[in-house]
N, C-alpha and C positions, 0 to 999 in steps of 0.2 A: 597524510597523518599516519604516523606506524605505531602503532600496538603494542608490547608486549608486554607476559607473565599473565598471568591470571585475572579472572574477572569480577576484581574486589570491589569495584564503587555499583553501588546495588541500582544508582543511578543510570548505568549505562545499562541497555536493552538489547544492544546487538553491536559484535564486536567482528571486525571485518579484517585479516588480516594473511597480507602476500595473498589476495585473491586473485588467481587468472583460470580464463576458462575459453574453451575454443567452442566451435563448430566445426569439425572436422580437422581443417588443418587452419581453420581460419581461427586467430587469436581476438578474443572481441572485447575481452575485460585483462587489465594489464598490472598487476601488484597492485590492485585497491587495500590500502589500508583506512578505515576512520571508526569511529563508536557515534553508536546514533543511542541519543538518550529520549530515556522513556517517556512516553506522556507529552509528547512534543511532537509537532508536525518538523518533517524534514521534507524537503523540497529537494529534486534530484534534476537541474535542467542540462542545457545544452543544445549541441544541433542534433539532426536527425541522424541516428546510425550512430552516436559515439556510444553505447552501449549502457544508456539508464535500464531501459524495460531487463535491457538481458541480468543486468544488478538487479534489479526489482526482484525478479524472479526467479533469482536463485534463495533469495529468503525465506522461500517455499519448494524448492525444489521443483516447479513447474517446468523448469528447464529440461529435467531429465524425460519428459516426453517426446523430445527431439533425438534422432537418432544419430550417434556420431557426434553425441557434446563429452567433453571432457572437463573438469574442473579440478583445479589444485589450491592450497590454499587453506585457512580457516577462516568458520562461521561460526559462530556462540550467539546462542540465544537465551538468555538467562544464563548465563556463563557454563551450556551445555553443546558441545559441537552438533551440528546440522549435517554436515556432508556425508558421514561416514556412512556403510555400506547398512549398518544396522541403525540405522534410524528411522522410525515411525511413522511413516510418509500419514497417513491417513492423522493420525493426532498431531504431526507438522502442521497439516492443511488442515485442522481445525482450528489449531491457534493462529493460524499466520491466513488469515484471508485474504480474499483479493477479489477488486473491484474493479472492472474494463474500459474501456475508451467508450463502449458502447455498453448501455444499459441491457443485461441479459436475463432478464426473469423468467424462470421456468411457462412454461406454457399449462400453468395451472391458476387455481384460484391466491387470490393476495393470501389467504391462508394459509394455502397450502404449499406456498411459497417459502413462508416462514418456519413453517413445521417441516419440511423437509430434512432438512441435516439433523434436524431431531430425532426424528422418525429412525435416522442411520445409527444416532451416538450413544441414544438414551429413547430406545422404544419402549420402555417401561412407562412412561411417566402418565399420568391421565389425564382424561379429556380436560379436566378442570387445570392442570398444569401446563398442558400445550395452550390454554387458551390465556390462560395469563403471562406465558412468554410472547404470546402473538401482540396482547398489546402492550406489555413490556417494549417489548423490540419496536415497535410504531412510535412507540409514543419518546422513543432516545431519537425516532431520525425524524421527527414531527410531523409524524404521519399519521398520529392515531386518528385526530376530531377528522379528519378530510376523509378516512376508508373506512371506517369504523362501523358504518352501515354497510359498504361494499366488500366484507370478507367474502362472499362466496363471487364475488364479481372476477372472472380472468384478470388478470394481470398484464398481460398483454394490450390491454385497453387502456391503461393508463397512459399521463403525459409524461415522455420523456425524464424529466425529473424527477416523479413520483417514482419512475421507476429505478433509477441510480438511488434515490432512497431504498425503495424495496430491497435492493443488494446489498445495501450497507445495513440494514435491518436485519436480512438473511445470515447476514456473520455475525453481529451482535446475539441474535439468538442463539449460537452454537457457542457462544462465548468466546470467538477469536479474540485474542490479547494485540495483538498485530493488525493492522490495516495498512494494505499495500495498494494504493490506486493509481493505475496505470492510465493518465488523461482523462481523469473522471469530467471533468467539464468540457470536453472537447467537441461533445456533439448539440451543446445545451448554449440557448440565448443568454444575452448578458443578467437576463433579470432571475436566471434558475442558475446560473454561476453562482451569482454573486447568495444568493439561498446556498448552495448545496455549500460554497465557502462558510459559510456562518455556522453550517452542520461540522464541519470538521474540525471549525474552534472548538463550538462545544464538545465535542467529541474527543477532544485531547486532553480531557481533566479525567479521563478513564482509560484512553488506549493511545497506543504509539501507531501512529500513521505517518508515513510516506509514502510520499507524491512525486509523479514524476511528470513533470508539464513542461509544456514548450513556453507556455506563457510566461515571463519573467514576472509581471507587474502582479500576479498570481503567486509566484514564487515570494516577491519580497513581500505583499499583501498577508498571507497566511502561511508563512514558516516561520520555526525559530530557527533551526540550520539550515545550509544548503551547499549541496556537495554540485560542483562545477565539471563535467566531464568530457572529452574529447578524443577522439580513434580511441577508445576503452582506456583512456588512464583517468584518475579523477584526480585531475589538475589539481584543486584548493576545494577542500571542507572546513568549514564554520561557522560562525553565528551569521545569519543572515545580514542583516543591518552592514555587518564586516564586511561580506562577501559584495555588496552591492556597492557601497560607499566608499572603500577603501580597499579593493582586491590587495593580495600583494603578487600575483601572477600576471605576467603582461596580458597573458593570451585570456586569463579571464577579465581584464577590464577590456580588452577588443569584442568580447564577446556581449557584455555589459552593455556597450555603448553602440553596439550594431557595426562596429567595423571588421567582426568575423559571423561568419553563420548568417 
């Protein structure tokens, strides 16, 4: 899908255009153009290695941790460029969160878990403030009634799930507008999927999340678009329903149907 001119429909949240980006000399992402709209989950699938995580993760710029990536191209976020040399990386990565394959909660109290990025952005605030963002942020990923007596309890001791909750609570409390989850259910049984799913519906009447999963049935389950990718090009971006029932790209109804990947 190509892009251009300016980012007039107040509706679209991030505008993706002539994006390519290397690892050295290796080229991973290839002229991605699409607008992912706000307040709506997008689903990013594919086979392994066509270059979703490495998309994911240039909507934060996490990429530039790696040494020897290159990228060209434009990214708007609110219809402000992301790439350039002089961009905010720490307020980037406060709006634009992200959540792992594997649940990673500090090796602190569930409190203090949450209070963290606080503590970085807005250390003024007081005790009576930090406490009512703590269950603020519990009680958006349904986690207040279950921890609410276990605020000083580690976090580390939690189940699996509470814990990918715990992370998605950890950036709702800093006020990430972005949610980028990189195989959030990947390590979790079908009955903490199909939970952590019903968190992300809710969760799309206040934030734009994208997902990137290998699961399809996940994909057409809980997106409203979903961009189709292959060796780093993104074949077909759409409305989901579209993209499933009626691709118009061969190589994505091969992939649809299990005859690629």
């Amino acid at each position: 899908m190509i892009i251009s001119g300016g980012n007039l429909d107040k509706t679209i949240k991030i505008k993706i255009l002539d994006l390519d980006f290397w690892y050295g000399t290796f080229q991973a992402l290839k002229k991605i153009n699409a607008s992912i709209t706000e307040k709506k989950i997008t689903a990013l699938i594919g086979p392994s290695g066509c270059g979703k995580s490495t998309l994911l993760r240039v909507f934060n710029r996490m990429n530039d941790f790696i040494e020897g990536v290159r990228t060209e191209g434009s990214v708007e976020i609110d219809g402000k460029e992301i790439l350039g040399p002089s961009v905010d990386l720490v307020s980037l990565r406060k709006n634009v969160g992200m959540v792992f394959q594997r649940p990673n909660p500090f090796p602190l109290s569930v409190y203090e878990n949450i209070v963290f990025g606080l503590r970085i952005h807005r250390d003024h605030l007081s005790k009576r403030e930090y406490d009512n963002m703590v269950e603020k942020s519990l009680k958006s990923v349904l986690l207040w009634d279950e921890l609410k007596d276990r605020l000083k309890k580690p976090a580390l001791s939690l189940s699996l799930e509470q814990k990918q909750r715990l992370c998605i609570a950890r950036l709702i409390a800093v006020k990430s507008d972005v949610l980028l989850m990189d195989e959030p259910c990947s390590t979790l049984d079908p009955q903490s999927t199909a939970k952590i799913e019903e968190l992300m519906i809710e969760l799309k009447k206040d934030y734009t999340i994208i997902i990137v999963t290998h699961n399809m049935q996940q994909a057409s389950r809980i997106s409203d678009d979903t961009g189709f990718m292959l060796l780093g090009e993104l074949v077909e971006f759409g409305k989901t329903k579209s993209i499933f029932t009626a691709p118009s790209d061969k190589r994505t109804e091969d992939y649809i149907t299990g005859r690629y990947g």
